[in-house]
C-alpha positions in Angstrom: -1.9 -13.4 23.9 -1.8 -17.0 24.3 -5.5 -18.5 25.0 -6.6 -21.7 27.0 -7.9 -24.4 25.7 -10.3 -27.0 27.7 -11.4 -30.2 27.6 -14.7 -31.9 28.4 -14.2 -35.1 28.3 -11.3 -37.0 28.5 -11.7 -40.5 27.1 -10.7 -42.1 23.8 -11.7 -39.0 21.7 -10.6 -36.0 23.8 -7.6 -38.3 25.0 -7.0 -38.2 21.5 -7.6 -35.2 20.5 -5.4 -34.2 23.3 -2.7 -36.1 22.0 -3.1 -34.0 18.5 -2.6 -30.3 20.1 0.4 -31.5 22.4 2.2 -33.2 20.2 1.9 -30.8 17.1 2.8 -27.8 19.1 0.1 -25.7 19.1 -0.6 -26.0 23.3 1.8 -26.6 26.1 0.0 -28.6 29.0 0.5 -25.0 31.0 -2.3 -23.6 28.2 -4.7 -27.1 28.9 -7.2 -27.0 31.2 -8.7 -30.7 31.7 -11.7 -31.8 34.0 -11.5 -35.4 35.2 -13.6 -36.9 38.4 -10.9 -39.2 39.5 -7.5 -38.2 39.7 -5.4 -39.7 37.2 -1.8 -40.2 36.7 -1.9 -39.6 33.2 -3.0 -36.3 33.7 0.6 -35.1 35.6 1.6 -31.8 34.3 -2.0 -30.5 33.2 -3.9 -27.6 35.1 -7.2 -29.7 37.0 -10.3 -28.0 36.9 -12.2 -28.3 40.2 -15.5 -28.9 37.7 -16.7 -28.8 34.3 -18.2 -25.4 34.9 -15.4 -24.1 36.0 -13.5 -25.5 33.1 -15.4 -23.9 30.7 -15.9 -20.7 32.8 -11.8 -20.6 32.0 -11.2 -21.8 29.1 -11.0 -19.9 25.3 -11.8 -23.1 23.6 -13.3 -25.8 24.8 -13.7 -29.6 23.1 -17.1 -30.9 24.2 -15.9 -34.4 24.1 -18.9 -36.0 26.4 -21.2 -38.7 25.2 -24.6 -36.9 22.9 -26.4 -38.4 25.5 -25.4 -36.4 28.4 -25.0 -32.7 26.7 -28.7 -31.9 27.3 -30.2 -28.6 28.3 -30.0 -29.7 32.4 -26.5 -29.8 32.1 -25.4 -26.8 29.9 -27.7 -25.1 32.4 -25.3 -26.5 35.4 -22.2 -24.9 33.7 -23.5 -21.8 34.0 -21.0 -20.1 31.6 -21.5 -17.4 29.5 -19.4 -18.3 26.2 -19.7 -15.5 24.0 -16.6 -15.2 21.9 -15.4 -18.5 23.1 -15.1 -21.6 20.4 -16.8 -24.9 21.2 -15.4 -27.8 18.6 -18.3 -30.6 19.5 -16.8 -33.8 18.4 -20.5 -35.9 19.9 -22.6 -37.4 17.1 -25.7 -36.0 16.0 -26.1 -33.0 18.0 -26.6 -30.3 15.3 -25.1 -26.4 14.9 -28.3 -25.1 16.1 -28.9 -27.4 19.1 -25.2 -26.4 19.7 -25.9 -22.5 19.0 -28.6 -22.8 21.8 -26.4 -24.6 24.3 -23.2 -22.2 23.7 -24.8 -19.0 23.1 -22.6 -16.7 21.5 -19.9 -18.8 21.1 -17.9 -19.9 17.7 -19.2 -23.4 17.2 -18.0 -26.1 14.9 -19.8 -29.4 14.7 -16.9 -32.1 14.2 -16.6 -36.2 13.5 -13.3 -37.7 14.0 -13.0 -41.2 13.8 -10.7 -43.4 16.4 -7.2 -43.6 14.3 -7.0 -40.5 15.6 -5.5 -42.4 18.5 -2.1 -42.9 16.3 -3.1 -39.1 14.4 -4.5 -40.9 11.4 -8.2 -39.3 12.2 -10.3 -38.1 8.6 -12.8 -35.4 10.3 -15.4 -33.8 8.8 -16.6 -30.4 10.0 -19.4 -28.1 9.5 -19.6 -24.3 10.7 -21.6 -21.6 10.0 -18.6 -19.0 11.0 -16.0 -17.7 8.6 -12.9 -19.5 8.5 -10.5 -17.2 8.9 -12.0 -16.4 12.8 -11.6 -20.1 13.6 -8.0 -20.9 12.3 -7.2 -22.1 15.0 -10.0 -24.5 15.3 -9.3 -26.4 11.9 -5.4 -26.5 13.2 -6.9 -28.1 15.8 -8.7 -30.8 14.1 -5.6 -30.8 11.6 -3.4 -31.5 15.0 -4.7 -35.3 14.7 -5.5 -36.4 10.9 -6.9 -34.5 8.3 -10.2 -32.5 8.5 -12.4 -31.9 5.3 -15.3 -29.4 5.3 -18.9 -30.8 4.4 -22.3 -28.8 4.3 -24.1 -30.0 7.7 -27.0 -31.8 5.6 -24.5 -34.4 4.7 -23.0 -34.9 8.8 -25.2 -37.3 9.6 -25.0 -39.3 5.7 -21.5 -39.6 6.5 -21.1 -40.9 9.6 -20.9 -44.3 8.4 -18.1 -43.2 6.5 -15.6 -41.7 8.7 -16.6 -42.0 12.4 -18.1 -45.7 12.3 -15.8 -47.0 9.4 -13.3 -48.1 11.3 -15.4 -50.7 13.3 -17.0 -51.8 10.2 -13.7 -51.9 8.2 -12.5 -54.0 11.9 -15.2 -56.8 11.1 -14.4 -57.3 7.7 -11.0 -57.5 8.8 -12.1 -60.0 11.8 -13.6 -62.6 9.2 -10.6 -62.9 7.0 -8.5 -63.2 10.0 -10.9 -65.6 12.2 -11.0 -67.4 8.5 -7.6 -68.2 8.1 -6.9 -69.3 11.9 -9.7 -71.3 12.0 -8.0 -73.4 9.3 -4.7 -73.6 11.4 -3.0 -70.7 10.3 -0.9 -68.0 12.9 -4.0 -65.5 13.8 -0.8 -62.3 14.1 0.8 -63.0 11.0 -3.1 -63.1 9.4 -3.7 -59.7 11.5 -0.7 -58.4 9.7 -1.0 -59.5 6.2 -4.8 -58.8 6.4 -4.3 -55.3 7.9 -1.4 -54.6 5.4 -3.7 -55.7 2.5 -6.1 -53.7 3.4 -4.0 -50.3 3.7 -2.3 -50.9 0.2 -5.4 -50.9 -1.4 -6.9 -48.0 0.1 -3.6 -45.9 -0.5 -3.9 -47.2 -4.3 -7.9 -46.1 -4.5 -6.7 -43.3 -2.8 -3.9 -42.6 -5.4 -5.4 -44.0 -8.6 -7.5 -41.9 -10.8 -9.6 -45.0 -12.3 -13.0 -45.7 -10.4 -13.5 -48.1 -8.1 -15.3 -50.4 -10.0 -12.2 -50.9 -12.7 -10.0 -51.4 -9.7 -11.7 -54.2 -8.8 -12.0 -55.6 -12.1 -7.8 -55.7 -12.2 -7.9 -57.9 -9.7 -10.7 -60.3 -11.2 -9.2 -63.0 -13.5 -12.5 -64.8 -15.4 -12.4 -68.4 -13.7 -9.7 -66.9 -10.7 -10.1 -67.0 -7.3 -10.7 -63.3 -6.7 -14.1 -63.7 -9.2 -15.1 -66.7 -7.2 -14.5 -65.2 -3.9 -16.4 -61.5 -5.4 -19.7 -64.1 -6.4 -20.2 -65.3 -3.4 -20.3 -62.0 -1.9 -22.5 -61.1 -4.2 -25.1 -64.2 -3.9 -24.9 -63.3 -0.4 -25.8 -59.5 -1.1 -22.6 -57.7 0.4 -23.4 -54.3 -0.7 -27.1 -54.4 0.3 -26.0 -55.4 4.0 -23.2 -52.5 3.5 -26.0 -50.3 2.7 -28.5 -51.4 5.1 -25.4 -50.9 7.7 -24.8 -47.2 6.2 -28.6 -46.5 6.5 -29.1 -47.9 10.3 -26.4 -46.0 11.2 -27.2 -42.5 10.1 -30.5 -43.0 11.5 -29.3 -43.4 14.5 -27.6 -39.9 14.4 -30.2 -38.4 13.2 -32.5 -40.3 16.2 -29.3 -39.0 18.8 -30.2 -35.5 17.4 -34.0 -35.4 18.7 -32.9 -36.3 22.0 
């Protein structure tokens, strides 16, 4: 018996998301149910719920793709569903299994994190659940759809936050320096983008790949008296990896802060 799957919330994440289950197979768009206020081209094809309640009143799975901010006890009230045995895959920062376990009584819950290269189905999401696997298969295929999903205990959701679903815009900036560095000084900003972004993806497939640490891979690149030394010194005297850390810290604060809400 083929089941429905529904989306709430439609933007870069559930658009992306989206993306994953159609183009992997596991949904056609008769088997999508999607709620959007304004009609939308881009939605051709897809059944239209009339409203989010009746979306998830019809739907066997359901993404909760909305901002944390909105997904308060007012509005799961307004839905007014009854989702026992349905699953709910939240992919909203810092709202926990139990806060999610109260909204969705009854319902198969996994708390999720993707991060935005899930756009191109490059996405590393972690996931927490409290149910057995093997009931939610088709949940982690889901999250599979667009990336690869790794399992963590909930305690560490919010600790790694700054490495999955905020990385990108940090790894972005760092990017944005070199490049902004290099046309500032007359040279063709794409071609930097390119050689920059290229650089970047070779050596995290090698850290990736290699089984040295981290700290001897960055030794192979340091000559004594090279360039790469005087560039890493200067990091240092600026204290890079305390402002990394200070960066890590703000942000899963803020998760846990999004949590309370």
């Amino acid at each position: 018996m083929s089941q429905t799957i529904g989306f709430l919330g439609t933007g870069k994440m559930g658009g992306a998301v989206l993306n994953g289950v159609l183009s992997s197979g596991l949904f056609s768009k008769d088997e999508i149910l999607l709620y959007s206020p304004s009609a939308s081209a881009k939605f051709d094809g897809f059944n239209i719920a009339k409203s989010e309640r009746e979306l998830c009143q019809n739907s066997d799975i359901i993404i909760i793709a909305i901002k944390p901010q909105i997904c308060t006890d007012e509005f799961i009230s307004n839905l007014n569903t009854n989702f026992k045995d349905k699953i709910i895959i939240s992919v909203m920062a810092g709202k926990d299994l139990a806060t999610l376990k109260r909204y969705f009584s009854g319902a198969k819950i996994i708390r999720s994190m993707p991060n935005t290269p899930a756009m191109i189905g490059r996405s590393t999401t972690t996931f927490c659940t409290h149910e057995n696997l093997s009931d939610i298969k088709i949940a982690i295929d889901i999250l599979n759809s667009f990336g690869t999903a790794i399992q963590i205990d909930e305690k560490d959701m919010d600790l790694t936050l700054p490495l999955n679903g905020s990385m990108p815009a940090f790894i972005f900036l760092f990017a944005k320096g070199f490049i902004d560095y290099a046309n500032k000084r007359g040279f063709d900003s794409q071609t930097a983008r390119e050689i920059t972004a290229s650089s970047i993806i070779g050596a995290m497939e090698l850290l990736l790949k290699s089984e040295q640490n981290i700290d001897t891979l960055i030794d192979q690149v340091c000559s004594k008296g090279g360039t790469t030394l005087a560039g890493i010194e200067a990091l240092n005297k600026d204290e890079f990896l305390q402002a990394i850390a200070e960066c890590a810290t703000a942000c899963t604060n803020r998760s846990i802060e999004l949590n309370k809400k």
